[in-house]
C-alpha positions in Angstrom: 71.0 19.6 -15.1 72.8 20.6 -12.1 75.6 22.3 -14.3 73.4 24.0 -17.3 71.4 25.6 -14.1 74.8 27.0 -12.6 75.8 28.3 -16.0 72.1 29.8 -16.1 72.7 31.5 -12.8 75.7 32.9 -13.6 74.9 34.2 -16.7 72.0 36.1 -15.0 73.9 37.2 -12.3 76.5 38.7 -14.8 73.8 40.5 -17.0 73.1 42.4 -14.4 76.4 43.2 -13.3 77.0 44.7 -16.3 73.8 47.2 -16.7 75.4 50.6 -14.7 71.4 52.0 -14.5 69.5 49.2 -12.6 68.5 49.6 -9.3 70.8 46.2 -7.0 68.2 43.6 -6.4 68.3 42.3 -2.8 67.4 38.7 -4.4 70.7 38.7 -6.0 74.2 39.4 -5.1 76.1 42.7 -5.2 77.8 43.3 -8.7 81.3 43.0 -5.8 79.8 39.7 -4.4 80.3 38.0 -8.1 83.4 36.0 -8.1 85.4 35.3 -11.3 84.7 31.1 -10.8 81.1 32.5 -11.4 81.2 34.9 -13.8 83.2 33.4 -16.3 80.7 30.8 -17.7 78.6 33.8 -18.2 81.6 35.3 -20.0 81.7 31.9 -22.6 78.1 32.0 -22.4 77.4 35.2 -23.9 80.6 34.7 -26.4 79.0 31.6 -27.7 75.9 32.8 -28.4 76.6 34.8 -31.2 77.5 31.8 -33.3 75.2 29.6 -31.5 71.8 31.4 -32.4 72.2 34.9 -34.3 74.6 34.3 -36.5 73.6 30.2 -37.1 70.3 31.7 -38.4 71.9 34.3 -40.3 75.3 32.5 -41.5 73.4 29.7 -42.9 71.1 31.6 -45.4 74.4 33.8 -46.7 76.4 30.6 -47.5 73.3 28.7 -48.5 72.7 25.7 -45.9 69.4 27.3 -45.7 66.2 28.3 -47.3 63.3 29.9 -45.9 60.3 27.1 -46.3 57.8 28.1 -48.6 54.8 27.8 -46.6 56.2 29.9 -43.5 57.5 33.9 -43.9 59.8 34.3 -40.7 63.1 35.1 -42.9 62.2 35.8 -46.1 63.8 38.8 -45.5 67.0 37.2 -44.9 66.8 35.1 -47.8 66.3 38.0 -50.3 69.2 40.2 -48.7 65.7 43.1 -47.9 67.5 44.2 -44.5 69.4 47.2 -43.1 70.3 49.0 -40.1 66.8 49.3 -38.8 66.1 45.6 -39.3 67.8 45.1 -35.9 69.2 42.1 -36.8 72.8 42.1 -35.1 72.0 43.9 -32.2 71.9 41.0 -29.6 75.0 39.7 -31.0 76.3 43.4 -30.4 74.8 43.3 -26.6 76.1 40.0 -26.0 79.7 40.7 -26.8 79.7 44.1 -25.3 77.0 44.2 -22.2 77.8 40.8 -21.6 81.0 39.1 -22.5 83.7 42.5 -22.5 82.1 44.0 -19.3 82.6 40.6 -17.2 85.8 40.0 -18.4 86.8 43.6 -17.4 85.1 43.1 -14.0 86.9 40.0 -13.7 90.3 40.9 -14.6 90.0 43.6 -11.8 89.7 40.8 -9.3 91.6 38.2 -10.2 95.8 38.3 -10.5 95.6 34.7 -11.5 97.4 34.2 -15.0 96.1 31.5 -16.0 92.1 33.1 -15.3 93.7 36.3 -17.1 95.0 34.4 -20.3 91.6 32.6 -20.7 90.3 35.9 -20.6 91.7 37.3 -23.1 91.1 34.2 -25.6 87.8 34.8 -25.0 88.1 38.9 -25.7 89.8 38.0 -28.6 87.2 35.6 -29.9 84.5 38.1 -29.4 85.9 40.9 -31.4 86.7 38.1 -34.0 82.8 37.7 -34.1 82.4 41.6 -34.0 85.0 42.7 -36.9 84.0 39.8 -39.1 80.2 40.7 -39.0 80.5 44.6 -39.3 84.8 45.0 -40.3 85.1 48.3 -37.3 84.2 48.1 -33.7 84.8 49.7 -29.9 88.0 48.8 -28.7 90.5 50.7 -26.5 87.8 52.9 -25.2 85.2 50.0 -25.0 83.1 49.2 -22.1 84.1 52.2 -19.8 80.8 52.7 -18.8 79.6 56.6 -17.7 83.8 57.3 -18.2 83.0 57.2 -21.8 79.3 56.7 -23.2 80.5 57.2 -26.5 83.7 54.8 -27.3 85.4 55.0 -31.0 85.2 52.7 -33.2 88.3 50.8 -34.8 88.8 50.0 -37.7 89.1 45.7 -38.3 93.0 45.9 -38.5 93.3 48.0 -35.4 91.0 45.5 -33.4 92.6 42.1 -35.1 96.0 43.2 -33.9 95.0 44.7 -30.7 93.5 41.4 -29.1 96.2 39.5 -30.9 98.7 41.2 -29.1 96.8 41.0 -26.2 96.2 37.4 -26.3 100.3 36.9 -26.7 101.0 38.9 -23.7 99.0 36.8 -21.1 100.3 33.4 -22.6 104.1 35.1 -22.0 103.2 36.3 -18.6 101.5 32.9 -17.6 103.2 31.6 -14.2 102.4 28.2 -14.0 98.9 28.8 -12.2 96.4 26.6 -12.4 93.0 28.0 -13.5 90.9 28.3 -10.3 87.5 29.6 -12.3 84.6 27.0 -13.6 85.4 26.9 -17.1 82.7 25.3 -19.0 84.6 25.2 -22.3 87.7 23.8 -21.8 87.5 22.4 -18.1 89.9 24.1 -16.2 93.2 22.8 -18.7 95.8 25.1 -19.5 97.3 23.3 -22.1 94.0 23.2 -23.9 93.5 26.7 -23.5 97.1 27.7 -25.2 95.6 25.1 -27.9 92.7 26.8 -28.4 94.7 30.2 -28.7 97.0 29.2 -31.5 93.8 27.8 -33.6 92.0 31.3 -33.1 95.5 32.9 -34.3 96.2 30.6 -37.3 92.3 31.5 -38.1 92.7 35.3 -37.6 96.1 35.3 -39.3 94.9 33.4 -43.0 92.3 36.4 -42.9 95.2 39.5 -42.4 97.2 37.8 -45.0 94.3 37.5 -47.4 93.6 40.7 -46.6 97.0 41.8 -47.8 98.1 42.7 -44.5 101.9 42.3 -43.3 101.5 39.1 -45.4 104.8 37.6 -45.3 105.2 38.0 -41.7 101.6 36.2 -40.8 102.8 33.7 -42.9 105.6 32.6 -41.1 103.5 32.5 -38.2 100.8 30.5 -39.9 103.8 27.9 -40.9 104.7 28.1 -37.5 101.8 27.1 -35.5 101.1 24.0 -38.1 104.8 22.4 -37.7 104.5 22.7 -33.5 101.5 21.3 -33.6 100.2 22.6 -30.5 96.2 22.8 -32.0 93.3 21.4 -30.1 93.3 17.7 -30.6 89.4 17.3 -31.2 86.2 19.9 -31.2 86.1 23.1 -28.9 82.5 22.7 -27.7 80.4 24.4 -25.3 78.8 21.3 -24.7 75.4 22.1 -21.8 72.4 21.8 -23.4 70.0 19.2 -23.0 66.9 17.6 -24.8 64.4 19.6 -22.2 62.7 22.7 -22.8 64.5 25.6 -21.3 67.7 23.7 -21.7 67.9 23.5 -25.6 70.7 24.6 -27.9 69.8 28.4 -28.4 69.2 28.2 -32.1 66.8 25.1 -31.8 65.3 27.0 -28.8 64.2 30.0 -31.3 62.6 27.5 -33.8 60.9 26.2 -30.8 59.8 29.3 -29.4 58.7 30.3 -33.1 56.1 26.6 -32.9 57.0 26.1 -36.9 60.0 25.0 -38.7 61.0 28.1 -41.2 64.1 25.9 -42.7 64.2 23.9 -46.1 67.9 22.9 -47.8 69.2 25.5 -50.1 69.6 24.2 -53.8 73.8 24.3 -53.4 74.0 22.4 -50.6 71.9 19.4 -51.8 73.4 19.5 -55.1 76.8 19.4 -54.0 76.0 17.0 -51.4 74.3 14.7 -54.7 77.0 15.3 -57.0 79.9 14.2 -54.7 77.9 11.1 -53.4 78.4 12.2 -50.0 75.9 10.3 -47.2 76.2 13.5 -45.1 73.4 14.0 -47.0 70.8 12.6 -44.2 72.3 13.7 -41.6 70.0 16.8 -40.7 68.6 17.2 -44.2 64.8 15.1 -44.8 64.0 14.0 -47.9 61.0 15.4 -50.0 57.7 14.5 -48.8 56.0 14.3 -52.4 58.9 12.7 -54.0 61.2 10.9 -51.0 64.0 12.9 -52.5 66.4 15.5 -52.4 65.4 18.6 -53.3 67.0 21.7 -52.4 65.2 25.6 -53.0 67.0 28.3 -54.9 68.0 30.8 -52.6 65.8 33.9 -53.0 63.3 32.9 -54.7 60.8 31.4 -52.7 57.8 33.4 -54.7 59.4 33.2 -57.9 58.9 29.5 -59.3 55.3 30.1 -60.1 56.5 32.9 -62.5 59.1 30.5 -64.1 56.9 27.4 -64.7 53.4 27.9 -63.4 54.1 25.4 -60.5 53.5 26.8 -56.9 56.1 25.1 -55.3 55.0 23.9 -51.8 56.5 22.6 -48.3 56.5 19.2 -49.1 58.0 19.5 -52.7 61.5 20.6 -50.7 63.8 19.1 -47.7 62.9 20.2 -44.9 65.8 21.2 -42.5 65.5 18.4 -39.5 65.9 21.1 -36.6 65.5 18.1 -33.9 68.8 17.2 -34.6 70.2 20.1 -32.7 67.8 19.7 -29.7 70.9 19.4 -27.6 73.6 19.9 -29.6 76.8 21.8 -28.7 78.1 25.1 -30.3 80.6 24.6 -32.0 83.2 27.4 -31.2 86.1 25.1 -33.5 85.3 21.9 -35.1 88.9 19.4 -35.3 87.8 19.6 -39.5 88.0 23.2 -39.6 91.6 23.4 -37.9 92.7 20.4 -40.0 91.2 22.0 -43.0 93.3 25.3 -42.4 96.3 23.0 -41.7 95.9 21.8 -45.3 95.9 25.2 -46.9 99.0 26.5 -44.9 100.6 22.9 -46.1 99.4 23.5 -49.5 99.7 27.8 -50.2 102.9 28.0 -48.1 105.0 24.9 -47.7 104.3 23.5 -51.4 103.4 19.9 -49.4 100.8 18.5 -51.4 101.8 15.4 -49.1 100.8 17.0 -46.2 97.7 19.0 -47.5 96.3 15.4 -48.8 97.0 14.0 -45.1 95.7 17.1 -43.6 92.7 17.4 -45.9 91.7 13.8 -45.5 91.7 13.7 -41.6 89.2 17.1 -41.7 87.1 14.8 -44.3 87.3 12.1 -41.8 87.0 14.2 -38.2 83.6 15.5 -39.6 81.9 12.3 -40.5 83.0 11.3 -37.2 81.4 14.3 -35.3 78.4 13.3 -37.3 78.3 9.5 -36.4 78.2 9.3 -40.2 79.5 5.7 -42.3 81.4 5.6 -45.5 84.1 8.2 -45.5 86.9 5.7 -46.9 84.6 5.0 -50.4 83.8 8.8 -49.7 87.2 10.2 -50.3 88.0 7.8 -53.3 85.2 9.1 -55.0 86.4 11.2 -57.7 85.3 15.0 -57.3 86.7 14.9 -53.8 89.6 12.6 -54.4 93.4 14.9 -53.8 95.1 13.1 -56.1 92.4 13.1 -58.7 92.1 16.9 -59.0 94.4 18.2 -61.9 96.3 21.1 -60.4 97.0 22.7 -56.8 94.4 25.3 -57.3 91.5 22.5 -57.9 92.9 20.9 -54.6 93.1 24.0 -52.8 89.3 24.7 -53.7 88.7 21.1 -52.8 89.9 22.1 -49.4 87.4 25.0 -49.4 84.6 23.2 -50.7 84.7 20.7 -47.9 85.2 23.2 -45.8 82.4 24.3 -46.5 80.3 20.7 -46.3 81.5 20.6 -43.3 80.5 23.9 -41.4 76.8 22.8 -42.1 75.1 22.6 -38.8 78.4 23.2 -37.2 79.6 26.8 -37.3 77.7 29.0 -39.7 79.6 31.8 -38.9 82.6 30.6 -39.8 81.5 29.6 -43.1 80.1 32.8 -44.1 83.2 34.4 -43.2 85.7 31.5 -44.8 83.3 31.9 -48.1 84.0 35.6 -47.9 88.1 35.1 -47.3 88.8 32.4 -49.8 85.7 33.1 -52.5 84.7 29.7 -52.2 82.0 28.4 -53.2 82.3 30.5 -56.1 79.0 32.8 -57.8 77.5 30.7 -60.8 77.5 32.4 -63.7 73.5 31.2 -64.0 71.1 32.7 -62.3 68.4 31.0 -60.3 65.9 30.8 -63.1 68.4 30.1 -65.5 69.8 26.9 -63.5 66.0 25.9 -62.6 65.4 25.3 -66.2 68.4 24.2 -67.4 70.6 22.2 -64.4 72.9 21.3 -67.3 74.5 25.0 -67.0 75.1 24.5 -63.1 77.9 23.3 -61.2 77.3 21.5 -58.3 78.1 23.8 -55.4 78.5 27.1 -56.7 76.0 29.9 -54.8 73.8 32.5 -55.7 72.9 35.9 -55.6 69.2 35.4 -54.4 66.4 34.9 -57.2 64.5 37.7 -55.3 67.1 40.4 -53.9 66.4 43.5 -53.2 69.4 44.5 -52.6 70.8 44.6 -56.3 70.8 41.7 -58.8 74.8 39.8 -58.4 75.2 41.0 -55.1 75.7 39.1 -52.1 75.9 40.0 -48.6 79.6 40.9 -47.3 78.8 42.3 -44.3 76.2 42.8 -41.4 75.4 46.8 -40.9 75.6 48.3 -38.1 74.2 47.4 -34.6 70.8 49.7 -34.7 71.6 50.4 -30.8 74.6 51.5 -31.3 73.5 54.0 -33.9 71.0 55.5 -31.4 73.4 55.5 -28.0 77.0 55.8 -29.7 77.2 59.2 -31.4 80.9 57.9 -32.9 79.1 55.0 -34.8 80.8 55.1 -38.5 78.6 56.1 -41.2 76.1 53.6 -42.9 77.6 50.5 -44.7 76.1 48.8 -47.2 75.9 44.8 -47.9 78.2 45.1 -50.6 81.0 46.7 -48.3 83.5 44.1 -47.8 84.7 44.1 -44.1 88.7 44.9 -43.8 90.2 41.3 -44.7 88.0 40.5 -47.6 89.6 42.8 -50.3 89.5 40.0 -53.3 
């Protein structure tokens, strides 16, 4: 209790900080009264929440986790891809890592000398503009977060940005002095080593995406090979870890479905089937079973209002699984999961090293790491079954989309973000060839796993979404905000 208030505190005091218009509250202390040891959980705070609520929501309809329930309306708009700039739907995430997250790490890297409180920093910058290029590809950068100096900061193009914080992010680790961190750190308590840890899995991340983007490929992937034969790569999941089964206290995205009073979320048809056809017990883990039938069922994506054209029957809540949302009462966010950096491992061992080997040893331990996050039996018979055997699967190309397609299993109701944007880098899952109505009467012409473009889309029949527009704030206060994107423009890495 006693930390999630401090974090709480800090957060508010650091919000404030950063708006240059308010009037100072006497209540609360001076914007030059904020120390770094306090501001800096407000920094991870507001870097967390873009995966942790926003982007949860909005990730796990684009790669299919979710489906809006058929009884409630709160995101059929998500679900059939009928959004655009003045849909407002990124803007917080676009507050939070610019009002809240830049700002207090600019404010605290002009008080602090410390290394080890600088390098942090910049991990943090880093991952923030991550978040930011891989939702809308440009962003502010070098003229970011200057306040009445510059009201009106460029935007960058992805590349630009990727490099910039990279390069950044190398300089403070070579400059480190053997300090000690000496702010609260509520991610990584306080450890150095961890922190260099966490750095090279958000490089080896960020550099798979600038070679699949075609960019200076040969020289990312000698980094990539790098970073997998040290080893230095954190040793378990990267959690911000202070929520709590109290309201007020929740995990931000459960505390939106709370705030809401109704459950909007039913599993999407590829995630069940796929989940079905690989006889994975995952299954139950946050997924309920049909009221009317005690099974399984997952909606197609999109089309929500369309099963009554396609066989009379009004399909209902209870005729679908339900999401359980109490499972992430308390749960963490999950900045990196141990699967996701073994996963990665895999590929590099796989793509670049020709180490089937060491892919298979990889690959199993990212198998086995997320049924242990989940408290989930039966991973051994799991990973002899079959379709997500190594050694099974006929050629490296079927084990490298084995790779992706647990991948994928595994980001569900861990970081939705993340699997939007590894679906967008790797094309895995792939499209089906059927359409919704076309697989709804005849499952024979489906394969297990493969996504949609939404029964009902507005957007274009085929298409899916590759990218959120732009922030609706920045549009109105930024007169160098790039021109209007569509959801079909790819952001810079995703070129295939």
């Amino acid at each position: 209790m006693k930390k999630i208030l401090l974090y709480s505190a800090a957060c508010m005091l650091a919000l404030s900080s950063c708006d240059m218009n308010i009037n100072e509250n006497p209540n609360y202390p001076a914007a030059g009264d904020i120390t770094p040891t306090l501001e800096f959980p407000a920094v991870v705070n507001s870097v967390v929440d873009v995966p942790g609520e926003q982007m949860f929501i909005l990730g796990g309809f684009f790669v299919q986790y979710f489906e809006q329930r058929p009884e409630q309306n709160q995101y059929n708009t998500i679900a059939e891809l009928h959004f655009d700039e003045s849909s407002d739907l990124f803007n917080r995430c676009y507050r939070t890592i610019y009002a809240g997250a830049l700002q207090d790490i600019k404010d605290i890297e002009g008080k602090t000398t410390n290394t080890a409180n600088l390098f942090a920093c910049k991990v943090m910058k880093a991952l923030a503009l991550q978040y930011m290029v891989d939702a809308c590809s440009d962003a502010p950068y070098s003229e970011a977060c200057m306040g009445n100096a510059n009201p009106n900061p460029k935007w960058e193009d992805g590349e630009t940005v990727y490099k910039g914080v990279l390069a950044e992010m190398d300089e403070a680790e070579a400059a480190l002095t053997g300090e000690s961190m000496d702010m609260t750190d509520p991610l990584l308590g306080g450890d150095l080593a961890k922190w260099k840890q966490f750095a090279n899995a958000l490089r080896l991340r960020m550099y798979l995406r600038l070679i699949d983007g075609g960019i200076d490929a040969s020289n990312y992937t000698a980094k990539v090979k790098a970073i997998v034969a040290g080893g230095e790569l954190p040793a378990g999941d990267v959690t911000y870890d202070v929520y709590s089964d109290a309201e007020g206290q929740y995990n931000p995205w459960y505390g939106s479905v709370f705030s809401l009073g109704t459950n909007n979320y039913c599993a999407a048809h590829p995630l069940i089937a796929y989940y079905q056809a690989t006889n994975d017990p995952r299954i139950g883990y946050a997924i309920l079973p049909a009221t009317a039938s005690s099974k399984y069922v997952g909606l197609m994506p999109g089309s929500r209002t369309l099963y009554q054209d396609w066989d009379g029957t009004k399909v209902l809540n209870k005729d679908v699984s339900t999401i359980n949302t109490d499972v992430a009462r308390a749960m963490p966010v999950y900045v990196f999961t141990k699967s996701e950096i073994d996963f990665l491992k895999a590929e590099v061992e796989l793509r670049f090293n020709n180490d089937a080997a060491a892919a298979k040893a990889d690959y199993e331990a990212g198998v086995k790491a997320d049924f242990a996050s989940r408290g989930v039996d039966g991973v051994s018979d799991f990973l002899a079954g079959e379709k997500v055997n190594f050694d099974a699967q006929a050629s490296d190309n079927d084990k490298l989309k084995l790779i992706y397609m647990q991948k994928w299993a595994a980001y569900f109701y861990r970081n939705h973000m993340e699997a939007w944007s590894e679906m967008r880098r790797t094309d895995v899952p792939v499209q089906s060839a059927a359409t919704t109505e076309e697989a709804y009467k005849d499952p024979t012409i489906y394969t297990a796993g493969d996504v949609f473009s939404p029964g009902l889309n507005y957007y274009g029949n085929g298409k899916t979404c590759k990218r959120m527009p732009y922030p609706s704030s920045a549009r109105k206060l930024n007169k160098n905000t790039p021109a209007v994107k569509t959801l079909a423009d790819p952001v810079f890495w995703d070129v295939k």
